[in-house]
C-alpha positions as CSV (number, residue, x, y, z in Angstrom):
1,X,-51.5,-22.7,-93.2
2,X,-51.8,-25.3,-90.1
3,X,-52.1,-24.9,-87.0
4,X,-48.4,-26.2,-87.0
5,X,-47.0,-23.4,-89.1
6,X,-45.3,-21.1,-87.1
7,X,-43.1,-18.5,-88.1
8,X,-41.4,-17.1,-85.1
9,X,-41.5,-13.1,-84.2
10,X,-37.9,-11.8,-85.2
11,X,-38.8,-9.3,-81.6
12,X,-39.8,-12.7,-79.5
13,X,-38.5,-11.8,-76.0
14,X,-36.7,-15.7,-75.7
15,X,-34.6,-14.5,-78.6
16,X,-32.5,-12.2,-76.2
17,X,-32.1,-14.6,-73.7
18,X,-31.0,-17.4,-76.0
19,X,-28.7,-15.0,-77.3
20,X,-26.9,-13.9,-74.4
21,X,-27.0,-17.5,-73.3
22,X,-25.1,-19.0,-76.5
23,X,-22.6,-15.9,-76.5
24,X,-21.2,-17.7,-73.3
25,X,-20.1,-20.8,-75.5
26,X,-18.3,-18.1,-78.3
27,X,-20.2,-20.3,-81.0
28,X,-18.9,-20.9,-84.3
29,X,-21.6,-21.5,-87.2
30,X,-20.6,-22.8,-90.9
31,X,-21.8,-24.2,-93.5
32,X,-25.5,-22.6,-92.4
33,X,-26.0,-21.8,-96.9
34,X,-26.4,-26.0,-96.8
35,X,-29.5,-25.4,-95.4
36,X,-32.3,-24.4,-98.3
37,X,-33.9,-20.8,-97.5
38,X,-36.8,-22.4,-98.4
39,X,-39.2,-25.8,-98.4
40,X,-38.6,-28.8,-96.1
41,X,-35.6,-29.8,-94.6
42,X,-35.0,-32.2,-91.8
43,X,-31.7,-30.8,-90.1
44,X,-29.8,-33.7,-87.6
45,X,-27.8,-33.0,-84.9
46,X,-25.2,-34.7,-82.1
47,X,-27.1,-33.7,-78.7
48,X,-24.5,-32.8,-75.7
49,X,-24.6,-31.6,-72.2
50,X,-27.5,-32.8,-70.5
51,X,-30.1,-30.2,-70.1
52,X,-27.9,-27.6,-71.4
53,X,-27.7,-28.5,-74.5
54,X,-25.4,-25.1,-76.3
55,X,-26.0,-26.7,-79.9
56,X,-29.8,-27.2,-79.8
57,X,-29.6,-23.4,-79.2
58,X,-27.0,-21.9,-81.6
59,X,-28.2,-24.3,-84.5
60,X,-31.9,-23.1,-84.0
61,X,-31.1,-19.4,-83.9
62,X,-28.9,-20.4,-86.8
63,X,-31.5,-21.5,-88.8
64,X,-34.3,-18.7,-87.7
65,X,-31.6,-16.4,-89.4
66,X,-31.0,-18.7,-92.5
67,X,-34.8,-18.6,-93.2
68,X,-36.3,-15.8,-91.6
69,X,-39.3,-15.8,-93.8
70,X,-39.9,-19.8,-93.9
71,X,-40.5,-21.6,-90.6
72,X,-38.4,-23.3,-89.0
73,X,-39.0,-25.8,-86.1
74,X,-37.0,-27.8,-83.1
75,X,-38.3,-30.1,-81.1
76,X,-38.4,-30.5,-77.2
77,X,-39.4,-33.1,-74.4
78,X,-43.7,-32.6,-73.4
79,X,-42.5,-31.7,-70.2
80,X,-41.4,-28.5,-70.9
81,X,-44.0,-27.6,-73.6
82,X,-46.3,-28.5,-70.4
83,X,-45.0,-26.0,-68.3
84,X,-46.9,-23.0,-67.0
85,X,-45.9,-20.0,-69.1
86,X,-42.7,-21.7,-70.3
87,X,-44.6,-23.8,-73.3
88,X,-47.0,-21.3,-74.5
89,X,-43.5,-19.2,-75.3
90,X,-41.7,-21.9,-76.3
91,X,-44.5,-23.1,-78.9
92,X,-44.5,-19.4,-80.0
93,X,-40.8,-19.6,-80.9
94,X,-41.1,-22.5,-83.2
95,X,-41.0,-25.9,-80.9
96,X,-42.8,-28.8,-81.5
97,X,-43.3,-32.1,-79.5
98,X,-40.8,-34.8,-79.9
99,X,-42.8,-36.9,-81.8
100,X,-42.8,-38.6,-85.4
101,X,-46.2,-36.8,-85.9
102,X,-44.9,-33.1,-85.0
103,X,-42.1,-33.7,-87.4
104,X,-43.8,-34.4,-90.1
105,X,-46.4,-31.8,-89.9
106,X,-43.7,-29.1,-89.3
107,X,-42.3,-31.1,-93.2
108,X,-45.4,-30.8,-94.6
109,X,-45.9,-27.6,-93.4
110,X,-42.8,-26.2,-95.8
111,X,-40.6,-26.3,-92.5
112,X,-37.2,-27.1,-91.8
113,X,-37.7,-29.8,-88.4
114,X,-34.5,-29.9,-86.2
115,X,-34.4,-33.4,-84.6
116,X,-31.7,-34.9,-82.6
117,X,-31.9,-38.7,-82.6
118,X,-29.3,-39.7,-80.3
119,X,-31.9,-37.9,-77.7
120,X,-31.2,-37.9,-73.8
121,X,-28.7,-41.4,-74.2
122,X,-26.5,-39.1,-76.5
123,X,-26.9,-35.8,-74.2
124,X,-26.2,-38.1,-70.8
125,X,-22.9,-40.1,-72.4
126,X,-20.2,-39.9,-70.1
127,X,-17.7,-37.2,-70.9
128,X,-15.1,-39.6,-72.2
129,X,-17.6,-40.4,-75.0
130,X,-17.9,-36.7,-75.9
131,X,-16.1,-36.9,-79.5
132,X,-18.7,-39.7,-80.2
133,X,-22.0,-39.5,-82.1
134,X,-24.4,-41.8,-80.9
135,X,-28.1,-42.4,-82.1
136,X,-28.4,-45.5,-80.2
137,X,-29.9,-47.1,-83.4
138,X,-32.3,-44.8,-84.1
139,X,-33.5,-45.1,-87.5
140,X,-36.8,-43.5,-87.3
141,X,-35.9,-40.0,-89.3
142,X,-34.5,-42.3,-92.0
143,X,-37.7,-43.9,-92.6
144,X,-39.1,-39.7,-92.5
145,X,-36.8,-38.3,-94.5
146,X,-37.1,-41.1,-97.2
147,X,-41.1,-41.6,-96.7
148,X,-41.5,-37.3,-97.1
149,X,-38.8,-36.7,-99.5
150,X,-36.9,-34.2,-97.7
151,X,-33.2,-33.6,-97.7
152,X,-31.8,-34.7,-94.5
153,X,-29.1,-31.6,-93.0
154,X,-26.6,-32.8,-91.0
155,X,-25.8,-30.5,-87.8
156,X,-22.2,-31.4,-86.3
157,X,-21.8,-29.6,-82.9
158,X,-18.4,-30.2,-81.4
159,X,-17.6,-28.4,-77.6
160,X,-21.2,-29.2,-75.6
161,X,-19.7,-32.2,-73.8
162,X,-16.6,-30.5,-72.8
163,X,-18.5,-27.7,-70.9
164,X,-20.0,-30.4,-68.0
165,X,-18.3,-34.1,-66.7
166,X,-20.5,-36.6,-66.9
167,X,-19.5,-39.5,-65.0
168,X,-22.6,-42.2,-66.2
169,X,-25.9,-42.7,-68.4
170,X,-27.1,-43.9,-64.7
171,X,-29.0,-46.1,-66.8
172,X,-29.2,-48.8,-63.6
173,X,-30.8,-45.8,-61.7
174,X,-33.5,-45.1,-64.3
175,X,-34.4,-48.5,-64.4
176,X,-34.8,-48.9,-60.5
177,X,-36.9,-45.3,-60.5
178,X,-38.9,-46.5,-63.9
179,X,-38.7,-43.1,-65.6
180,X,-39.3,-44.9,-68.9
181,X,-42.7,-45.2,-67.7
182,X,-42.8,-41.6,-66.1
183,X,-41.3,-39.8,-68.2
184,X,-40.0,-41.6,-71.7
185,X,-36.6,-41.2,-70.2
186,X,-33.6,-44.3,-69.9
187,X,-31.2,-42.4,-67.9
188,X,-30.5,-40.4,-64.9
189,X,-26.8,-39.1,-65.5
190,X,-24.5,-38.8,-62.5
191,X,-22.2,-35.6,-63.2
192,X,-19.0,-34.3,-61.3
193,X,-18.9,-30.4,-60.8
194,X,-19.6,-26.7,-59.3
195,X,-20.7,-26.3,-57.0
196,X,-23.0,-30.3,-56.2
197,X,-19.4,-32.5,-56.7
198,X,-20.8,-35.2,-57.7
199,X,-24.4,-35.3,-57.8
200,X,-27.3,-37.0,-60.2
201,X,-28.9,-34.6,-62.7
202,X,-28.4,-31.5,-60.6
203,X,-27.7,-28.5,-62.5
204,X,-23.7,-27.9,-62.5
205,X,-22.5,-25.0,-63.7
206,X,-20.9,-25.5,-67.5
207,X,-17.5,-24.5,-68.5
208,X,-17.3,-22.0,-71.3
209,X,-16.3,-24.1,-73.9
210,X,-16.7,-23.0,-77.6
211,X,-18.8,-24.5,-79.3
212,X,-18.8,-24.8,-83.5
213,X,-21.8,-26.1,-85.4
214,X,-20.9,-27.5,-88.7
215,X,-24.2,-27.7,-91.4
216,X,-23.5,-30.2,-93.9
217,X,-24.4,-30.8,-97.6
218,X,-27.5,-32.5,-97.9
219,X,-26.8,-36.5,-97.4
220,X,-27.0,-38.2,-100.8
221,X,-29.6,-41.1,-100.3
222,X,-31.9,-38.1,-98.8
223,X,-32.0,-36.6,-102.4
224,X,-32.7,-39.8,-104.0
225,X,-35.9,-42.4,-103.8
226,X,-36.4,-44.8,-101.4
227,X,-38.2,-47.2,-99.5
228,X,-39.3,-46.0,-95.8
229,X,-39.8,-49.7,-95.0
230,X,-36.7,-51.9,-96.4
231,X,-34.9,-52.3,-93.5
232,X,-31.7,-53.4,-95.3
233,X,-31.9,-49.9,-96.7
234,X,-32.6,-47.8,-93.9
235,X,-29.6,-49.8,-91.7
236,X,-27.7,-49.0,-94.8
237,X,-28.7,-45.2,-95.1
238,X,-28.2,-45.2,-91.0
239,X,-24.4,-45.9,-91.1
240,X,-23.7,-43.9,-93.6
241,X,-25.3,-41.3,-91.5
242,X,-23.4,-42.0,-88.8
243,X,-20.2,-42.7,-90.1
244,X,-20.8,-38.5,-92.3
245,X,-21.2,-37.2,-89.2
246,X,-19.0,-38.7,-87.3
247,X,-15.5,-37.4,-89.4
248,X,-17.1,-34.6,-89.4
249,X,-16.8,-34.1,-85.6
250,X,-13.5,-35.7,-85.7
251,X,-12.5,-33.1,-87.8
252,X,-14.1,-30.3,-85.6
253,X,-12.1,-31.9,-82.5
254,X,-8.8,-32.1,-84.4
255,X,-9.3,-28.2,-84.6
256,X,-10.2,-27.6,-81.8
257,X,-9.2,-30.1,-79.4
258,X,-9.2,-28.4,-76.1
259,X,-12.7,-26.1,-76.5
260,X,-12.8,-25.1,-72.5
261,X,-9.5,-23.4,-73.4
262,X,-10.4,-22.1,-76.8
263,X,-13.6,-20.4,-75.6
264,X,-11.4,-19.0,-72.2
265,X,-9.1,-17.3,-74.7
266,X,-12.2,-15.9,-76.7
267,X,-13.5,-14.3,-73.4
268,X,-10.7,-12.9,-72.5
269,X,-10.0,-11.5,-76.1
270,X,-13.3,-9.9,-75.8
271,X,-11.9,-8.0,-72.8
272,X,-11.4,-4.3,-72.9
273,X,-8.2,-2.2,-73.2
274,X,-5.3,-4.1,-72.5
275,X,-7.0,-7.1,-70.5
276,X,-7.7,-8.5,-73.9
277,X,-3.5,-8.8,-74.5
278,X,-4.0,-11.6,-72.0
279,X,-5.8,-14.2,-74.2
280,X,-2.0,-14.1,-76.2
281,X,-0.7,-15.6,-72.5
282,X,-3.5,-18.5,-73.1
């Protein structure tokens, strides 16, 4: 075993807290037998919601239950694995840097490596992009998956972006403030809400929107040889990708196309006595 290897502790006090935090977005999980119980996997997601980020959440725990004897990993920004108290738990739980070289040690490792490509210019999309999926032309777990021979899992989170407005990337913003540079970051969203109006990056409070993760058969040129470093391949392998996951969240929002309504109505169904007759009004 690596240093890597982690296997998180089923009693870990963040799991609690992630719980009841999830529970407020009613999630949906299916499709979580896609995912092998055992061995590497690489699982890909649609990042939403800024710094909340519902999905990244419910599709970890998701996965923690799915293999609770094999590790699993996510990944996360240094900045927060640098913070006091805050990383050392984190690390425990199964997170890894965002980097190329944490992934594939977590792979190597026998671990299944959650990754979100579209990163913070998916998360910070304005809110009228938010039944898009957009990696920005990442291509970098293609050339992974193919160069490790891992099966590649897509995630498909629909509901995230409906629970906070974001009004711009505020891409001119990070530019004129260089957080590239400070902080590997392009944007510097501008969001409208409780209780800053409209404010940049501040913390407004997210709707309850229900959020549904969709796992996804393993993608068919991930279970099949190929060259890491032919791009005409990877840019290949990259829209079909994209193109997978994108009718699946199509499908997810024809569902459900309101979900700050549908997770209302699951609150209120959840009420007791004969409050919970009101959700039938909804």
């Amino acid at each position: 075993m690596t240093e890597t290897k982690v296997i998180p502790d089923p009693n870990h006090p963040l799991l609690p807290l992630a719980r009841a935090y999830t529970d407020y977005f009613t999630p949906t999980v299916t499709g979580v037998e896609n995912l092998p119980v055992s061995g590497p996997a690489l699982v890909i997601g649609n990042h939403s919601s800024i710094y909340w980020a519902p999905e990244v959440w419910i599709t970890f725990m998701a996965m923690l239950e799915h293999r609770p004897d094999e590790p699993s990993y996510g990944v996360a920004h240094d900045i927060l694995l640098r913070a006091p108290i805050l990383g050392d738990s984190l690390r425990q739980f199964g997170v890894i840097p965002a980097s190329r070289e944490s992934a594939a040690k977590g792979l190597k490792d026998g671990g299944a490596v959650m990754v979100y490509p579209g990163g913070d210019w998916e998360a910070c999309r304005p809110w009228t992009d938010r039944g898009k999926i957009d990696f920005a032309e990442r291509k970098g777990f293609i050339r992974l998956a193919l160069e490790l021979g891992v099966p590649v899992i897509p995630a498909v989170a629909n509901g995230g972006h409906d629970s906070i407005f974001v009004l711009s990337r505020g891409e001119r913003t990070a530019r004129l403030l260089q957080l590239d540079k400070l902080v590997r970051a392009k944007v510097f969203p501008y969001t409208l809400g409780l209780p800053f109006g409209v404010a940049p990056i501040l913390p407004q409070l997210p709707l309850p929107a229900s959020v549904t993760v969709s796992f996804l058969p393993a993608l068919d040129w991930s279970t099949q040889p190929g060259d890491p470093e032919d791009a005409g391949l990877v840019d290949e392998f990259y829209t079909r990708t994209v193109d997978t996951m994108q009718a699946e969240l199509d499908r997810l929002r024809a569902e459900t196309p309101n979900p700050v309504a549908a997770g209302i109505k699951k609150h209120v169904a959840g009420l007791p006595g004969p409050l919970k007759g009101l959700a039938d009004l909804l």
